[in-house]
N, C-alpha and C positions, 0 to 999 in steps of 0.2 A: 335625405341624410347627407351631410358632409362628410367630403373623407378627405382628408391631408394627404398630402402629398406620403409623407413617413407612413401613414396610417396606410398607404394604399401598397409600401415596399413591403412593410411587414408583412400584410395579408398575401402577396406573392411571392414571400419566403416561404411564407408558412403552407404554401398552397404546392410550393413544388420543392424538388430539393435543387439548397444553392441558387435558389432563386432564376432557376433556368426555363425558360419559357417553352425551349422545346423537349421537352422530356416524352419520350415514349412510356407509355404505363403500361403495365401487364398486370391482369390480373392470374393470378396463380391456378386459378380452376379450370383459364385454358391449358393447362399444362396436367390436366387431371389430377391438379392439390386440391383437395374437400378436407374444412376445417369437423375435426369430431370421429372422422372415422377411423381412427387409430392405426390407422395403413402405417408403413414406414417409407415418408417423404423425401428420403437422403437421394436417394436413387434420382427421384425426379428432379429434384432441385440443383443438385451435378448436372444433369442435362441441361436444363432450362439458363443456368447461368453458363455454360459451354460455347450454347446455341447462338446467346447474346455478348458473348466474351468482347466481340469489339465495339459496339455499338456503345456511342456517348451517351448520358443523360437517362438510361434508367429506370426503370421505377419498378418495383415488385411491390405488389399489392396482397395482403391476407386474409380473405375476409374472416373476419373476427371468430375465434375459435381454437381449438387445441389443435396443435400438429405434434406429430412424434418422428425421432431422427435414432437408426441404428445404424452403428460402424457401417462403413465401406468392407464387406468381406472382398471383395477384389482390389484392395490397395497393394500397393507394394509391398509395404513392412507391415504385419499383422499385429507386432509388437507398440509401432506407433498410432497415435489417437487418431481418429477418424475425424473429417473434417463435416461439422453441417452448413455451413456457406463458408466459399473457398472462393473472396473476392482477391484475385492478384491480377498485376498487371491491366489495372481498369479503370477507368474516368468516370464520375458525374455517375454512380451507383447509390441507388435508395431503397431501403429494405425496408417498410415499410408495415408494421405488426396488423394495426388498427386495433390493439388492446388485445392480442391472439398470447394465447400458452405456447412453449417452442418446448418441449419435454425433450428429453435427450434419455440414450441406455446405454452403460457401459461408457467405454472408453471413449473419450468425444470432446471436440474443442468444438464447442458452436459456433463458431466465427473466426476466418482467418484472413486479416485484410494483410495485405503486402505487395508493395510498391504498384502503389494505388493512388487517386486525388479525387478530393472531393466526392468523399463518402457518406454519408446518414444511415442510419443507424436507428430507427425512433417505435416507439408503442409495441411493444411486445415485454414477457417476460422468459427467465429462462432455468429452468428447473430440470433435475431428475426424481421420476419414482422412488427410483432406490438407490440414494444418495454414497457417495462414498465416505461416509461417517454415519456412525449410528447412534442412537441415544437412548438412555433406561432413567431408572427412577431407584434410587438409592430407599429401599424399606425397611432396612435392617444392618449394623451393623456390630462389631467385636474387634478386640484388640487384634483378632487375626482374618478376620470374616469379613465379607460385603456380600448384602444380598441387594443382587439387582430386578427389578420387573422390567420387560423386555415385552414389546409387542412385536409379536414374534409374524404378523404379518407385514409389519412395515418393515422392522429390522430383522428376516431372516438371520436366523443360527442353530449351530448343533455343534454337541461335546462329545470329544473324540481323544479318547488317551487324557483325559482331565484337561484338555485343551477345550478353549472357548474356541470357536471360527462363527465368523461373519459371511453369510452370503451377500455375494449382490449375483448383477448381471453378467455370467460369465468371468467373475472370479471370486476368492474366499478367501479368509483374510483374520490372522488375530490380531486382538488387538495392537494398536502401535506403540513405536517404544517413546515419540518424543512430544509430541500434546495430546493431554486429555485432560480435560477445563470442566470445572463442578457451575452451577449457576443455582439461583436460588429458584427455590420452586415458585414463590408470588410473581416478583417481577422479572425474572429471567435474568438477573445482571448475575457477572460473576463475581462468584462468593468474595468477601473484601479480604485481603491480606493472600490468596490465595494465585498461585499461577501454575506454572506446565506442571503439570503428574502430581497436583497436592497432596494424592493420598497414601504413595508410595510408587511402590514397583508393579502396578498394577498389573502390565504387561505380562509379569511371571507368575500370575496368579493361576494354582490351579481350580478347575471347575467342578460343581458338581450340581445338576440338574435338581432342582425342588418340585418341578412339574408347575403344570399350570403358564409358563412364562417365568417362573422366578428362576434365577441362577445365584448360586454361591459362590465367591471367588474365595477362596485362601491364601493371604498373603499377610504381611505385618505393614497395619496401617502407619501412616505419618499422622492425620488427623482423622476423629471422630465427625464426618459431616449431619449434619441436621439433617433427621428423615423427612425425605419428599424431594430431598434436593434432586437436580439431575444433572447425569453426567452425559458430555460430549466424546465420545471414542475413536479417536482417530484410525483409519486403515490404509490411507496411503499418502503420500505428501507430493507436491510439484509434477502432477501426473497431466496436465493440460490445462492453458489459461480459458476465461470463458470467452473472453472478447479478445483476441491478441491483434496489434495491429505493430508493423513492422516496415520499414522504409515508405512511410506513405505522409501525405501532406492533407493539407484541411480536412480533418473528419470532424463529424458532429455526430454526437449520440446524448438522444435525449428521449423521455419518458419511458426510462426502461429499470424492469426488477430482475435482478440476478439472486436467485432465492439457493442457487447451490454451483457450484465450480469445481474443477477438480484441479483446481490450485491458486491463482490471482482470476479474481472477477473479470479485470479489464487490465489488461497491460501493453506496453505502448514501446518500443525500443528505435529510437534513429528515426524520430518520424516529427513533423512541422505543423503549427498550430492544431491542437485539437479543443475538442469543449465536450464537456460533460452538466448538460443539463437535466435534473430529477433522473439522474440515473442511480437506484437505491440497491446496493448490495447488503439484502437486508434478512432475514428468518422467514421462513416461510410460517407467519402466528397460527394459518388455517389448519395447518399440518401440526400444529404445538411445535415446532420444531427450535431448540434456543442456537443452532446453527445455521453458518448459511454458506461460504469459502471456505476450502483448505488452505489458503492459506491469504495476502495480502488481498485486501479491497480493490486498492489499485497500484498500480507502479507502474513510474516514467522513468526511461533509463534513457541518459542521451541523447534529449529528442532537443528541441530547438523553436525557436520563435513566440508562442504562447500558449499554456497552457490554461486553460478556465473551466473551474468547476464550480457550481453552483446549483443551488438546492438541492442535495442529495444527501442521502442516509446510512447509515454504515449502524449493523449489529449481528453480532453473531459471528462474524468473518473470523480468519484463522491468523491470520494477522493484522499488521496495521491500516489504520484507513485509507492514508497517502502518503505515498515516498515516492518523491522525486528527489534523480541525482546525477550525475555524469560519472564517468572512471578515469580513476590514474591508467598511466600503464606504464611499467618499471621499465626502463631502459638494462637491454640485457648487455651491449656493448657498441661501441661506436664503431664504424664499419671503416669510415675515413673521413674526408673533412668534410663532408655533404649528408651521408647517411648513420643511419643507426638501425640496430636491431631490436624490438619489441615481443615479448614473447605473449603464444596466443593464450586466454585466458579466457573462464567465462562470461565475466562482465565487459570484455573489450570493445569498446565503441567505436574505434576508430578513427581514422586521422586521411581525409581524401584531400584531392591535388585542389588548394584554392583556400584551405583550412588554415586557421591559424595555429597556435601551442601555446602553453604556458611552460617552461623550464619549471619545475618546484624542486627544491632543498631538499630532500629528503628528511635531512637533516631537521631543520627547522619549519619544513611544510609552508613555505615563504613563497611565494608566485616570484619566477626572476624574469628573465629576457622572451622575448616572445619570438617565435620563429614561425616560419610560413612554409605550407608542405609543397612539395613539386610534384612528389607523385609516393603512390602507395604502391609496392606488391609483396603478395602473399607468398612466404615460404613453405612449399609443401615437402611432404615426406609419405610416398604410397599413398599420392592423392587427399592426403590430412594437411591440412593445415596449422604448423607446428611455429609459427610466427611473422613479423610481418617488420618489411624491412621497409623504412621511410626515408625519403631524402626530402631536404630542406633546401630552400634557395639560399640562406646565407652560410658560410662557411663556419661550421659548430664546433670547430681546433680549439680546445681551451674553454667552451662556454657550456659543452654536454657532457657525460662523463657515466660511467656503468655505475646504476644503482640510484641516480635522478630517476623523478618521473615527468611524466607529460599529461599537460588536462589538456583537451582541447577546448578551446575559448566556444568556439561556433554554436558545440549542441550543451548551451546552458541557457536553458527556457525564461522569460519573464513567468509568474506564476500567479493567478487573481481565485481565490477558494473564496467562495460567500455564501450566505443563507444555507450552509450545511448542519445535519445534526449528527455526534458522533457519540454515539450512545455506550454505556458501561456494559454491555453485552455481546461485548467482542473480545479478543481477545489482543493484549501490545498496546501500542500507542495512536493516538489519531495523526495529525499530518506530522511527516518528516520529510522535511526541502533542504537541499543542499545546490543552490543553485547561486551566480552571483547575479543572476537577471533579477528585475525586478519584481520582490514578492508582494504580493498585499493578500491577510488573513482576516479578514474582515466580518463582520454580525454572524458569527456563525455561535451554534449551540453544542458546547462539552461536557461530555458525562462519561468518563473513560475510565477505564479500570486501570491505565501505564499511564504517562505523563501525555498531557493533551496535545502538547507540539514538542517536537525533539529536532532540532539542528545541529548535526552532529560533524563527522567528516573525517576520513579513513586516513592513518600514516603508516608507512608503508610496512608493509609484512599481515597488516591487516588483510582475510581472506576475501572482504569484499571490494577493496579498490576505490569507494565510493567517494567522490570529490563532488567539487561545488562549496567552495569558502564562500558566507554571503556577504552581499556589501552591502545591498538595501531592502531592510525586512521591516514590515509596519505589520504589526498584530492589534490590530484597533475593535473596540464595539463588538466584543465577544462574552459572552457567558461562559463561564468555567463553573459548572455545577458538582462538588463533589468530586472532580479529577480524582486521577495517584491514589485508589483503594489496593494499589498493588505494584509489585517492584519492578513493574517495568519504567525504570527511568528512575529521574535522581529529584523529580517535582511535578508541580502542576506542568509548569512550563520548563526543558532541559534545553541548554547549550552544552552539548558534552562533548566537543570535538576529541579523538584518542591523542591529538597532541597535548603533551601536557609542558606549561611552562616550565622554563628550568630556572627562573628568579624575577625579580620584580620590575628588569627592562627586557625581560624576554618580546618582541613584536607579537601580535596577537594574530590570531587566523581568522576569526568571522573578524565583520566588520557594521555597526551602522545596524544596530535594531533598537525599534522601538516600539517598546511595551503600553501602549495607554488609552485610557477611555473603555476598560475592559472591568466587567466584575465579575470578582471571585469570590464564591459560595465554598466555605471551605470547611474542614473539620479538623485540621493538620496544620502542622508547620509550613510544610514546605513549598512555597509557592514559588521560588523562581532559583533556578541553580546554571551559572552561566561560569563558562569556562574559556579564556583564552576570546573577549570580543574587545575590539577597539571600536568605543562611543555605544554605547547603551542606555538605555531610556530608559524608567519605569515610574510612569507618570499619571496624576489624573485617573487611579484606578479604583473603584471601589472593593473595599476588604470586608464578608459579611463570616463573620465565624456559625458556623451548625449546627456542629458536637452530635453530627450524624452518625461516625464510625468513631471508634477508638482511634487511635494516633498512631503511628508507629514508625514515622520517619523522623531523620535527623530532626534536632530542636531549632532550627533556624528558618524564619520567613526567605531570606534573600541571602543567596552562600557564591560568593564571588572568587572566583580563582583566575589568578592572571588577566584580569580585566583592565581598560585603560577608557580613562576619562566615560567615568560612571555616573550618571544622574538619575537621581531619585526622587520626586516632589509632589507636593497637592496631592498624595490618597488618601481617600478616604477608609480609615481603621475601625472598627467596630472597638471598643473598647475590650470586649470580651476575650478578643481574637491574642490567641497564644504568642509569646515568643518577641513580638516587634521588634527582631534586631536584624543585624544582618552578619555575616563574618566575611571576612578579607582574608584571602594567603597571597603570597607573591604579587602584593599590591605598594605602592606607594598609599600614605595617606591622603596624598594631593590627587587621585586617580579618585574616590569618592567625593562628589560634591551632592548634598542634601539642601534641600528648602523646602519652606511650605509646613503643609498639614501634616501631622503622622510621619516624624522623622524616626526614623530606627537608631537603635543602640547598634554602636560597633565594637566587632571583638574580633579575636583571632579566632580561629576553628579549634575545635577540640577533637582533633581526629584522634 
């Protein structure tokens, strides 16, 4: 047998982690871990990564089988999640599943990597018994009534003062007040036209026991759902990510199912090239379960050099499938000619000595002069950290000023998503990138209940801060099936940045996307709503009308606000397909140029 040269790297990539030849393996059984026997493994696996804390290169091994992981009762704060691997401060670490269960109870972040390199992450999946969301089956309802069936051994409850509660694992729990998502009972997607609490105020509903598993709520519905449907119950929100990684460089995570989280699947904050291959945050189907995340799939906050995801699956999740993005941070006041003051916030990413800045307008959300940091430190108050004072090497007399913000240039990621499926069975939007690195969105498959890609971009007073104006986005070779059943987003495809133009030479804030070589299977208007881009493509796409759901979005295919130098050409248009126009506000008519096949009618909007 031949083997190539390439053919012989791959195999000892794939044979060790990072391709390091000398890697120490451990198998986990010398550590007395035995897959199956439902011991609780936290204990041991703190030691065993304690033991190995400085040692390069790695490898933990599992032989194939369930492991179970309960809180640390001796942590510090009893109030905080318990960790089930606690990789910091570590080189050249490989966790390695071999297709093993990781079952988690209660309070618990299964993974916490931080300021870490060269990490792997691969073959396992990562589940709770008794999930922090519960689910019924809608059998019965009334203008004022639901009656839910409830399997009262997966989802523990009992009624107390006409209160519903949820048990889980050491804590109880009524229903929540801000998601709870209906699905259809055949294929699980969620109901169409329908988003957070459709049926009212569930939350305040009082209870009363039918026996048997059935409960009655009373309360005054917003809609009659079809019996069978099932509902998703939320009970707690942003309570621990499943994978968190945080100030760390080259991770790779691949062949892994994250079937439950008690808030983002995988999240990533101030950290350097990562990859996400067949990593599926998906419903556990075995369990019937049409949930999987409380809340996002995944999110990149601030991280830097490249991100890559590829073949992986998103359903059920409690938010969007990908958001990537960096943060402003407002300028509280300038200190003197070198520094300024920043105040601390939750999304703050930071600005270290070596970094660069973008100056932004506030005003007009316009990237100005670029500065370069000298050095960072942190203002405390009783040990809190209540903001953070930065000085710059150039003198900023006349070019900074209180109530600018600042992006930093450095941690905005290139971004390459491919061969993903982003299924109607989640809840939000699928990927949202706000980055100016290079994105490419390429052969991936859409089936979303909110708008399949949303590029958006926070101005200032906005509570999440979130920048990244892009400058080069290719969304190529994708299927859009049925997108936009529901109002998350303003189309298939949204550029919605919050800045909105003030006239028809207002400058724009993204930059440089193009739309083409993609089909859309549609039933609806609204296929692309772009706001505030200089130079936009939408090209060479094929348009296939459905007439799967009713319609219920504005009446325009392509709804342009404040765009500049717009091209449109060569789609192909189903005859059948609604609407073929497009509308313009705050545009010049010399800003749309059309050719080709399937040119659109132009109008003003009819807001």
């Amino acid at each position: 047998m031949r083997i190539t040269l390439i053919s012989f790297l791959l195999l000892l990539l794939n044979s060790t982690c990072f391709g390091q030849q000398d890697t120490v393996e451990i198998n986990v059984t010398d550590y007395n871990i035995h897959p199956d026997s439902r011991d609780n493994i936290e204990p041991k696996i703190r030691k065993l990564l304690d033991e190995n804390r400085n040692r390069r290169n790695l490898k933990l091994v599992f032989p194939r089988g369930r492991y179970d992981f309960w809180p640390n009762e001796g942590r510090e704060d009893p109030s905080e999640p318990s960790f089930g691997f606690d990789i910091h401060d570590a080189s050249g670490v490989c966790i390695d599943g071999q297709g093993s269960e990781f079952v988690f109870h209660g309070k618990m972040m299964p993974f916490n990597v931080q300021n870490a390199a060269d990490i792997t992450l691969r073959n396992f999946s990562i589940d709770w018994d008794r999930p922090f969301i519960s689910q019924a089956e809608i059998v019965q309802c009334g203008d004022d009534f639901l009656d839910l069936k409830i399997d009262e051994n997966v989802y523990p409850y009992e009624i107390e003062n006409d209160t519903l509660y949820f048990k889980g694992e050491d804590w109880r729990s009524k229903i929540g007040t801000d998601y709870n998502n209906i699905f259809n009972a055949g294929n699980k997607d969620i109901v169409s036209q329908t988003a957070d609490n459709p049926l009212g105020e569930i939350s305040d509903a009082t209870a009363k026991s039918l026996g048997k598993g059935l409960v009655r709520l009373h309360f005054k519905l917003e809609m009659k759902p079809a019996l069978g449907t099932l509902i998703a119950l939320w009970h707690h929100y942003y309570v621990a990510d499943g994978i968190q990684l945080r100030q760390s460089r080259r991770l790779r995570l691949e062949q892994i199912n994250i079937y439950h989280a008690l808030s983002i699947g995988v999240s990533a904050a101030d950290c350097e090239d990562i990859t996400l291959k067949q990593v599926n945050i998906i419903a556990n189907v075995k369990k019937n379960r049409v949930f999987s995340t409380l809340a996002d799939a995944t999110h990149f906050g601030g991280c830097k050099g490249r991100i890559v995801i590829d073949s992986c699956t998103v359903t059920g999740a409690g938010d969007d499938f990908v958001n990537i993005h960096g943060a402003y941070a407002p300028v509280v006041k300038v200190l003197n000619d070198h520094e300024a003051l920043l105040p601390q916030h939750d999304t703050y990413i930071g600005f270290e000595k070596g970094e660069k800045a973008w100056r932004v307008d506030s005003a007009t959300m316009q990237r100005r002069q670029i500065l370069s940091v000298a050095e960072h430190v942190d203002e405390l108050e009783n040990d809190n950290v209540i903001g953070h004072r930065i000085k710059f090497n150039e003198n900023i007399t006349g070019i900074l000023k209180s109530g600018d913000l600042l992006e930093n240039i450095d941690k905005n990621p290139d971004v390459e998503i491919t061969n993903c499926r982003v299924m109607k069975s989640h809840r939000g939007r699928g990927i949202l990138v706000t980055s100016p690195g290079k994105v490419r969105i390429f052969n991936n498959y859409f089936k979303t209940a909110g708008s399949a890609i949303l590029i958006e971009g926070d101005r200032q007073g906005n509570e999440y801060y979130e920048s990244g104006a892009v400058k080069d986005v290719a969304i190529e070779n994708n299927v859009f099936d049925n997108c936009f059943t529901s109002e998350w987003g303003q189309g298939v495809i949204s550029i919605s940045p919050d800045i909105i133009p003030k006239d028809a030479v207002s400058p724009a804030y993204h930059h440089n996307i193009r739309i083409t070589g993609n089909t859309f299977k549609h039933y609806d208007y609204a296929l692309l709503y772009a706001r505030s881009v200089d130079t936009l493509v939408f090209s060479s796409n094929k348009i296939i009308y459905t007439n799967t759901y009713p319609p219920f979005s504005r009446k325009v295919n392509v709804y342009l606000d404040g765009c500049r130098h717009v091209t449109i050409g060569d789609n192909i248009c189903d005859a059948a397909f609604p609407g073929r126009n497009v509308w313009i506000k705050r545009m010049k008519e010399m800003d749309l140029e059309q050719y080709g096949s399937c040119p659109l009618k132009v109008s003003p909007p009819e807001d």
